[in-house]
C-alpha positions in Angstrom: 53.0 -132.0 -10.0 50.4 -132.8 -7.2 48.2 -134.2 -10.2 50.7 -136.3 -11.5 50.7 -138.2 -7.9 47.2 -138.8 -8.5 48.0 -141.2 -10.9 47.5 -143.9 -8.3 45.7 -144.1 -4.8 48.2 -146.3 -3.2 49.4 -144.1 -1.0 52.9 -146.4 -0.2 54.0 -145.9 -4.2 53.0 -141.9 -3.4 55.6 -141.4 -0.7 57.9 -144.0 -2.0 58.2 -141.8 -5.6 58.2 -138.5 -3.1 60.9 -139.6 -1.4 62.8 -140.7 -4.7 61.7 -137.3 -6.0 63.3 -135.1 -3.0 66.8 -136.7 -3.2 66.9 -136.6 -6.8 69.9 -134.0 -8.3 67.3 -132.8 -11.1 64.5 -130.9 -10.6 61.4 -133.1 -10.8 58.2 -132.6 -13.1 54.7 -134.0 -13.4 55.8 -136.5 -16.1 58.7 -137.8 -14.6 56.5 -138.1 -11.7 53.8 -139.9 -13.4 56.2 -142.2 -15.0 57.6 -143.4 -11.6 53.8 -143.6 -9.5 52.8 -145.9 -13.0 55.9 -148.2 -13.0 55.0 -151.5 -13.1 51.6 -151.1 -14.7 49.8 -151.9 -18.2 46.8 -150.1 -19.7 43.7 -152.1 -20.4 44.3 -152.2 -23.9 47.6 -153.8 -23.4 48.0 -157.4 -25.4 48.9 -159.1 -21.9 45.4 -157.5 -20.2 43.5 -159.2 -22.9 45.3 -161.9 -22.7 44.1 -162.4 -18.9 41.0 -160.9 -19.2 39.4 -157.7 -16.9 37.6 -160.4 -14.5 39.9 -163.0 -14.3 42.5 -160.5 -13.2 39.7 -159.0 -10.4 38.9 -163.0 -9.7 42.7 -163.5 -9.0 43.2 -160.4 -6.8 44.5 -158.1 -8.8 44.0 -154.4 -8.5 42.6 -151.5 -11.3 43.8 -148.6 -11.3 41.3 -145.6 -12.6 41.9 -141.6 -13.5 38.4 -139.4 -14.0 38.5 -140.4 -17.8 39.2 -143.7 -18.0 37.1 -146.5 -19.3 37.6 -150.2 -19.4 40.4 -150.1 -22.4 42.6 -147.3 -20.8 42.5 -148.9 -17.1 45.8 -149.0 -15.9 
């Protein structure tokens, strides 16, 4: 489950989906997990990421997420 945290290094969405996680009535697992830290996101090879474009999105602030595998296309 620790992995699935790792999804993201903003550390706010990490306790935020912790705390979600401890009050929850069902017994939590890494892809529930996962699902919550990535809410909100697209992968690189989403239409509306091409759409935008990798360095116009950087130009305009926004952020890039990246696992250990990824490459440009499966950026979240």
């Amino acid at each position: 489950m620790a992995k699935a945290y790792g999804g993201t290094s903003d550390q706010e969405i990490q306790a935020r989906v912790f705390e979600q996680i401890s009050s929850a009535y069902y017994a939590p697992n890494p892809d529930s997990i996962r699902r919550m830290v990535l809410t909100g996101t697209v992968r690189g090879s989403d239409p509306r990421a091409r759409l935008v474009g990798r360095d116009d999105y950087l130009a305009a602030g926004g952020r890039i997420e990246r696992e250990l595998f990824d490459d440009e296309d499966s950026e979240a």
